[in-house]
N, C-alpha and C positions, 0 to 999 in steps of 0.2 A: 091493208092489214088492220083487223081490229086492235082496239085498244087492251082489251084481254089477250088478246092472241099476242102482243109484244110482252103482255103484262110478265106471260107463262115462260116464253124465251129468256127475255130478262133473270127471270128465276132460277131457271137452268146455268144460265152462266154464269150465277153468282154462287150455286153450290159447288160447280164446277172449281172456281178461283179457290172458295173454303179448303174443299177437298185438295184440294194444288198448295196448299199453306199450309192446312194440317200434317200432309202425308210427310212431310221432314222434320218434325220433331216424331214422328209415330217410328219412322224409321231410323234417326238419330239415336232413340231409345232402345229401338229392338238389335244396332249394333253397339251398344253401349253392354246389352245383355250380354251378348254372344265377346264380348270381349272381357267383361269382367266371369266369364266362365272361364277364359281362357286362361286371366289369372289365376283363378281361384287351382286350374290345373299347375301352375307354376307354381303357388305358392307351395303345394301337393310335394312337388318334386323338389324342392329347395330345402325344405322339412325335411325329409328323407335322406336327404344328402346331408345336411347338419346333424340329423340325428347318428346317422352312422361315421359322419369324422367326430364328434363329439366321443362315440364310444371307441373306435382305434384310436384314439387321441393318449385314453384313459389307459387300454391296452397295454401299449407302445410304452407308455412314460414308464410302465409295471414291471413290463420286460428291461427296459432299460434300451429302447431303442428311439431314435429320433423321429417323428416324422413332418413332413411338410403339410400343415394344415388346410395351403391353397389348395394346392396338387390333389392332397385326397377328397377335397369337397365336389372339385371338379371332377374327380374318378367317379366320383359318388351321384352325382347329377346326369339325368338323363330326360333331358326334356329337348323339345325340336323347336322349342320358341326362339325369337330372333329378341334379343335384352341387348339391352346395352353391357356398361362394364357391371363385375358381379363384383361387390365388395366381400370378402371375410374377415373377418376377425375372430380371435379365440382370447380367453383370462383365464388361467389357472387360480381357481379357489380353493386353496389348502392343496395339499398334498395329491389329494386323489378325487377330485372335482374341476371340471372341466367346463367351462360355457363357451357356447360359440354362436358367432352371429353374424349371418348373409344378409343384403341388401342387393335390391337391381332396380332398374327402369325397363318395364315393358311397356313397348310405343301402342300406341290405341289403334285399329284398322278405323271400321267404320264410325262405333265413339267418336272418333278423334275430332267430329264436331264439337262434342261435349267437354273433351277432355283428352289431351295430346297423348300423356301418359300419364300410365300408375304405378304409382311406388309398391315394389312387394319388398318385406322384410318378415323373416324366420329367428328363431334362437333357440337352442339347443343346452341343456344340460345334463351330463352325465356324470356317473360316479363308483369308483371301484369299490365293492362292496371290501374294504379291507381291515380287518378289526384289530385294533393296535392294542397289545397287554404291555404296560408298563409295569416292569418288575425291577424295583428299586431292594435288590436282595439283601442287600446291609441298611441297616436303621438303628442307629445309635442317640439316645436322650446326652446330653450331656451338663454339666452340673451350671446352674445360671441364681440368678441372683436377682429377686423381683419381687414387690410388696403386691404387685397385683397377680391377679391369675388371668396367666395364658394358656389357651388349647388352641390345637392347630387339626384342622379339619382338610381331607382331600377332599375333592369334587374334579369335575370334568371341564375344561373352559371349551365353547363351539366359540372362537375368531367369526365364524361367517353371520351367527345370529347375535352375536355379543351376550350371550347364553350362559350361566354357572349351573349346573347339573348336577344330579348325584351317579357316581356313578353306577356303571352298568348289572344290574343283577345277574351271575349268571346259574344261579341255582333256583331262579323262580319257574321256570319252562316258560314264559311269556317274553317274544320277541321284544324286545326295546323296554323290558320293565329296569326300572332304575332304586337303589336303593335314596338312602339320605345322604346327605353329606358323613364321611368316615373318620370319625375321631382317629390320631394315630400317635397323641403326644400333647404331655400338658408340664408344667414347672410345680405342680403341686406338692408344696410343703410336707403335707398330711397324705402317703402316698394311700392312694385308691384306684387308681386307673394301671393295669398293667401293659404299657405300649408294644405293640408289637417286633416282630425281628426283623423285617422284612415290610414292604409295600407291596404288594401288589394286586391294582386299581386295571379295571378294563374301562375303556372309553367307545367311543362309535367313532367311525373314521373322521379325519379330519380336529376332533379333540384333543383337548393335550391333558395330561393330568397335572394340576392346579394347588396352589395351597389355600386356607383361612387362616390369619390368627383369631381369635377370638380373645379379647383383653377388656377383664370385669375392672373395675378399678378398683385396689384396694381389697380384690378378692385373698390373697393368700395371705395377708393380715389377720383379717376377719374372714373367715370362709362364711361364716351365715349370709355377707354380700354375694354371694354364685348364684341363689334363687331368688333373692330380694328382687320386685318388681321396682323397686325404688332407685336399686344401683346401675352405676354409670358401663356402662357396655360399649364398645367399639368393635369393628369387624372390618379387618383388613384382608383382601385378595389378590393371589398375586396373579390371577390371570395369564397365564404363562403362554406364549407363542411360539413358536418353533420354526427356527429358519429356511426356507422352502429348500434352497438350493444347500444347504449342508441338515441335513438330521437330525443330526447329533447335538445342533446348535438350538439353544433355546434362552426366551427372555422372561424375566418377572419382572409383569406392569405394575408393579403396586399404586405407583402416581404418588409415593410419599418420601423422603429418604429413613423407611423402616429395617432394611436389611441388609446382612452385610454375608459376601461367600466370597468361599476361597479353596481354590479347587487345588487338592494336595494327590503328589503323584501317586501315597501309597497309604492304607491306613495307620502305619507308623509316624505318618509325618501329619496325620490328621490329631495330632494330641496340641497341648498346651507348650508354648514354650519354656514354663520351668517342666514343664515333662519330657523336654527334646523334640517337642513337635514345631511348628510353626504358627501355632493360632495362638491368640492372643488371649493371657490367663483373663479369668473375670474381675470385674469393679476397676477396670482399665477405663477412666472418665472422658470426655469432652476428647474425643478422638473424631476423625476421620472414617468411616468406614474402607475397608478395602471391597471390591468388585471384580469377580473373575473373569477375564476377557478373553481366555483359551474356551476351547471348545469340552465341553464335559464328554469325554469319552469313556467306552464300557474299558470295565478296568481299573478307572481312578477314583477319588471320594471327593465329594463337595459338601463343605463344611456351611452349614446357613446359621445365623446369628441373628435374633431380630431385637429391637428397640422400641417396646413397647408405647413408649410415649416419643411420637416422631418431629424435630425440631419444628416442623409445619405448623405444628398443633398447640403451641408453645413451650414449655418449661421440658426440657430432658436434659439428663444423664449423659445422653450419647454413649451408652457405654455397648450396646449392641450384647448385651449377656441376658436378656429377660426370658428368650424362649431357646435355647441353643442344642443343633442335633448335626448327626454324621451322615450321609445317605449315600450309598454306592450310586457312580454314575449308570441313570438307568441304560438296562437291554431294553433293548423294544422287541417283540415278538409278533409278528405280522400273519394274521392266516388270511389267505386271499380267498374270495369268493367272487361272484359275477360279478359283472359291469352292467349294471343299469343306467335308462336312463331315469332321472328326476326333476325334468322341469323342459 
């Protein structure tokens, strides 16, 4: 045999061996493909399933009836792959928000050179379109005692975006347009502001309705300090939160000790005690605040007292008589609308 003629054999068996070496990454890859399609079909169906126990989650809580979050993701899921264990999980965000989240292990076929398994993981948020009007129908100013000037402002507090808002317009015809923050009560000496009788503030679900004080220093002294770019301003909120598991129950975060309530059975008992009520007359010094720990139910009146200048900040009074008003424990009024989802 000539020396070409082995040369050309030679050659052949060495693209042969190439081709014998290449073809298992070529095919490791092409079941690598065909298996992350298969995910990408699980993940399809896991979505699916999450999105719709996400919204009977929302449903159910609306109706007032229980349901098993496992049970219906698993009613909800329809796929033929062979996973390991399927994790869920759900959190309730606020009231009428809902997240929920699947995990699983699907084993690789042919991949499984590459890669034994792949993690799929979904999450689902949904949310019951429920528009909460809080109507605080009683609002009483009551007489206080204060060289500065306080106004107290509503707004909307979102808990989930840590959000202060104005509330909701609902005379503009534009979905989600918001006004400004809503004056509703000021201590002013020199009256000008005429306070309303009544509150009532729309929020978007999930919000609470909120207070501001606003405290100029040394404004009801001198009133020319309220536009003075010069004077000392402070803005306190109280961020208000609402107990998930009771309603009715709500908290003001101020983060300072500015305020003091006292939640009275009837608004006879919401006066002063030289008046035969229970609240505490004004220029009552270097006190304690009292804190109502019942739950503010429609029907009764909670009495709120703030303290302008808060021991925090240094020098007070503590007398809790600077900005002081009446306000019926709110109704809430709920109109329900869909359930979307949002995320």
């Amino acid at each position: 045999m000539s020396l070409i003629t082995r040369a050309v054999r030679d050659e052949r068996g060495g693209v042969a061996v190439i081709f014998g070496l290449a073809v298992i990454p070529i095919f490791a890859f092409a079941g690598f493909a065909m298996d992350y399609s298969r995910a990408t079909d699980v993940r399809a169906a896991m979505q699916n399933a999450a999105d719709s126990t996400a919204l009977q989650a929302v449903m159910a809580r609306q109706e007032g009836r229980q349901l098993d979050i496992q049970q219906t993701f698993m009613g909800n899921f329809h796929h033929r792959a062979e996973l390991g264990a399927i994790n869920v999980s759900f959190e309730w965000i606020g009231a009428n928000r809902v997240r929920v989240n699947s995990d699983a292990v699907l084993p690789m076929t042919i991949g499984a050179v590459l890669r034994p398994n792949l993690d799929v993981g979904v999450q689902a948020v949904a949310e019951g379109l429920v528009e909460t009007r809080t109507n605080e129908n009683h609002f009483e100013i009551m007489d206080s005692d204060a060289a500065d000037f306080n106004e107290l402002l509503a707004y909307c507090y979102d808990p989930i975006e840590d959000e202060r808002l104005g509330p909701l317009d609902r005379y503009s015809g534009v979905a989600g347009a918001r006004t400004d923050f809503v004056k509703v009560a000021d201590n002013d000496r020199y009256p000008g502001f005429n306070p309303p009788g009544s509150i009532d503030v729309d929020c978007a679900p999930h919000e609470e309705i909120s207070y501001m004080m606003r405290n100029t220093r040394g404004g009801n002294r001198d009133p020319s300090l309220r536009d003075s770019a010069g004077a000392t301003v402070y803005e306190f909120y109280s961020d208000t939160t609402r107990d998930e598991e009771n309603p009715e129950g709500f908290t003001f975060n101020f983060g300072l000790e500015i305020v003091e309530t006292i939640l009275c059975r009837s608004l006879a008992e919401c006066r002063t005690e030289s008046e035969g009520g229970i609240l505490p007359d004004i220029r009552e010094r270097d006190r304690t605040p009292e804190r109502q720990e019942a739950t503010c139910t429609h029907g009764q009146y909670l009495f709120i007292g703030f303290e302008d200048r808060p021991p925090e900040l240094g020098w007070s009074d503590r007398d809790y008589d600077d900005l002081r008003f009446v306000i019926s424990c709110p109704s809430i009024e709920e109109r329900r609308g869909t359930v979307r989802l949002v995320g």
